[in-house]
N, C-alpha and C positions, 0 to 999 in steps of 0.2 A: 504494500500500500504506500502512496507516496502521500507527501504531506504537502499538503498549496502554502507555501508562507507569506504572511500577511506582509502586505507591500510589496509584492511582486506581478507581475503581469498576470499572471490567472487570477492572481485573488488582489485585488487594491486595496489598499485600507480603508476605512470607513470616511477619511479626511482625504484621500488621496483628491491633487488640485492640478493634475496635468491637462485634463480636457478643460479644466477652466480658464488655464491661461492666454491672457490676452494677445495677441497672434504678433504684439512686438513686447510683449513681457521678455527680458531676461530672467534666463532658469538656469542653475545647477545644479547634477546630477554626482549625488556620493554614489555607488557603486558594492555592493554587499563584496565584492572583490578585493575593494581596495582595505589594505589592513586595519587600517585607524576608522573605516568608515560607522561601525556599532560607537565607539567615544567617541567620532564628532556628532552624531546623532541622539546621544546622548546628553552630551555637553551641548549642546541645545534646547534640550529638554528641560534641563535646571535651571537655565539659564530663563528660560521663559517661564518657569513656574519660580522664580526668586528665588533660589535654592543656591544661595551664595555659596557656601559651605562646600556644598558638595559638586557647585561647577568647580569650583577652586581645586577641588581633589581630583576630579577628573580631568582638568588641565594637567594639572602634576603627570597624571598618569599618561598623558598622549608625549607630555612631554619627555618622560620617561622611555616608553616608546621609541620615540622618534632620533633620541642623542645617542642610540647606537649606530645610527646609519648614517652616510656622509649627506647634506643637505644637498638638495637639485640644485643645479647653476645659476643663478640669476639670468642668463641670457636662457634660459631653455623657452622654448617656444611653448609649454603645457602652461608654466609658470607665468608666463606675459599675459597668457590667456586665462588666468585664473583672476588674475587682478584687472583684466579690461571685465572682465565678466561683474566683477565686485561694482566697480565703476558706472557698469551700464543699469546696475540693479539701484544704485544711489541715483542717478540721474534719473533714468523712468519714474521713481517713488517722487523725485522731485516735483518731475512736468505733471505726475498724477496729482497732489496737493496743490499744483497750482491752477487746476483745471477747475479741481471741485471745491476750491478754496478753503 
């Protein structure tokens, strides 16, 4: 028997907001692949429910994580495009507040 895990393509979560987005929304996508993706999904989680304490600790731990491995390049092309992404999601939020005032 296989098991459908929640937030994935057979089974979407209950908040799952991909058909809703706006056809020039920026989006990014964590990936159950990539290592650190369950603690930043997490560390989001605390972070949005005021759980100072315990983002605090799970930053600890991604950063823990992550100082074994040597850091990506600043010029790598994944990494440019992680911060134009960042970028284009402040600007849209922007033009959207200044739309609906």
């Amino acid at each position: 028997m296989s098991i459908s895990l929640v937030g994935s393509k057979t089974n979407p979560s209950k908040f799952d907001c991909f058909n809703d987005l706006a056809a020039d929304e920026p989006y990014f996508v964590i990936r159950a692949d990539d290592p650190l993706s369950d603690s930043l999904i997490e560390l989001h989680a605390y972070i949005g429910a005021g759980q100072a304490g315990a983002a605090h600790n799970k930053l600890a731990e991604i950063m823990a994580l992550t100082s074994s491995r040597p850091p990506r390049p600043s010029d790598s092309p994944k990494y440019r495009e992680t911060f134009a992404i960042s970028q284009s999601m402040e600007a849209w939020r922007s033009a959207k507040m200044k739309k609906t005032g």
